[in-house]
DONUNU-948451 format. One record per residue (C-alpha): chain; x, y, z. Coordinates in steps of 0.5 Angstrom, whole numbers, padded with zeros to 4 digits. Example, Ala and Ser with C-alpha at 12.3 -4.5 7.8 and 13.67 -1.06 7.14 Angstrom:
% DONUNU-948451
LUMTOR  chain   east  north     up
LUMTOR      A   0025  -0009   0016
LUMTOR      A   0027  -0002   0014
***
This chain:
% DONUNU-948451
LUMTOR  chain   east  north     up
LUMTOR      A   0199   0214   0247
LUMTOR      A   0195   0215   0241
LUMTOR      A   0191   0209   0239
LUMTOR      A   0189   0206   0233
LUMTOR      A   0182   0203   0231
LUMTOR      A   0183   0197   0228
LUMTOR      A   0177   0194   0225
LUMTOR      A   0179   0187   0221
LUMTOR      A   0184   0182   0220
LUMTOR      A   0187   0183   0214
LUMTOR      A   0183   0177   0212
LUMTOR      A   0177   0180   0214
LUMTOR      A   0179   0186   0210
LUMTOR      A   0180   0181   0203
LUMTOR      A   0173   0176   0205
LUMTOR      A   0169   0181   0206
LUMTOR      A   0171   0189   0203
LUMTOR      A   0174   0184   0197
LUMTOR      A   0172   0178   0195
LUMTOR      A   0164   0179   0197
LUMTOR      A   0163   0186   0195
LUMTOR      A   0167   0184   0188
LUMTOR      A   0163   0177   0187
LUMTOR      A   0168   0173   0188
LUMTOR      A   0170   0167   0192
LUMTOR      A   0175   0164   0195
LUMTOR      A   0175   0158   0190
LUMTOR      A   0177   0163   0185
LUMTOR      A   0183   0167   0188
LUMTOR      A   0185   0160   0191
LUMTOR      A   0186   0158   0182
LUMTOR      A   0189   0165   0181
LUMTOR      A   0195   0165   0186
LUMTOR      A   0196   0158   0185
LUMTOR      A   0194   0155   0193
LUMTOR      A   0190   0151   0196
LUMTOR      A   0182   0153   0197
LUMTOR      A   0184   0151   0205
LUMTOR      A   0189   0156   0205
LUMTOR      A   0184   0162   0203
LUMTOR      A   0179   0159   0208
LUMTOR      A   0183   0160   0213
LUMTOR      A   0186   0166   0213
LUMTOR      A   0179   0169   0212
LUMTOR      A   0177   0166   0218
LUMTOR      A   0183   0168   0221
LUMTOR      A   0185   0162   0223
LUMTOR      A   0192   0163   0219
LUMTOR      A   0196   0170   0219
LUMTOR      A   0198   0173   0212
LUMTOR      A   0204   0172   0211
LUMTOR      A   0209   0177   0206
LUMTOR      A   0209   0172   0201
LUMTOR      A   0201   0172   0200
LUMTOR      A   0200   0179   0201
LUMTOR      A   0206   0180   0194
LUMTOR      A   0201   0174   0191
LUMTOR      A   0195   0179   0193
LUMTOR      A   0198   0185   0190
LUMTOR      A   0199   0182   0183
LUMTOR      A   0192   0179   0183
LUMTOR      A   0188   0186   0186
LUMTOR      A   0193   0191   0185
LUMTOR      A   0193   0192   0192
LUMTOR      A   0199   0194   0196
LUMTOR      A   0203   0188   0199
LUMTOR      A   0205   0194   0205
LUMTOR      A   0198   0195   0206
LUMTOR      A   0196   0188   0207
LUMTOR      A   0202   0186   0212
LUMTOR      A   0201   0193   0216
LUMTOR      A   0193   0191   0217
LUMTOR      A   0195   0185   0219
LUMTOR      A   0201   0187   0223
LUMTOR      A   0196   0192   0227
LUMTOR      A   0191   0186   0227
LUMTOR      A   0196   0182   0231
LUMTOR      A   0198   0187   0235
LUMTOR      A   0192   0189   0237
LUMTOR      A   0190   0182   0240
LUMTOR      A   0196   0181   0244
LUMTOR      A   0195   0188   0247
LUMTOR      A   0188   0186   0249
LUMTOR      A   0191   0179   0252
LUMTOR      A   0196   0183   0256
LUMTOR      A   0191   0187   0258
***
């Protein structure tokens, strides 16, 4: 079986390669797509999965493809449940 690296959760991956390295927060993006700042926090600190829905709203905020962050965090979990089976 070949194996994939995956190196973070698709709320890793909109924390630190998105909203930190553009100088933004999550107070900000929380404004922009119209939820609660509890909601960004979370997902960020993967305390809560990305859903489709959320990656569409990132897609119209970033232009980044709602496909990308759901196959991120599809891999990410994953990942997570092999390593618990293992």
């Amino acid at each position: 079986m070949i194996e994939i690296k995956v190196r973070h959760s698709a709320g890793e991956f909109l924390k630190t390669m998105i909203l930190e390295e553009r100088g933004l927060t999550q107070k900000w993006l929380a404004q922009e797509i119209g939820c609660a700042e509890r909601k960004i926090s979370e997902i960020c600190n993967n305390k809560r999965g990305m859903s489709a829905k959320f990656a569409l709203d990132l897609e119209r905020v970033f232009g980044i493809s709602a496909e990308l962050w759901v196959t991120m965090q599809a891999k990410w979990e994953l990942k997570n449940a092999r390593d618990l089976a293992a």
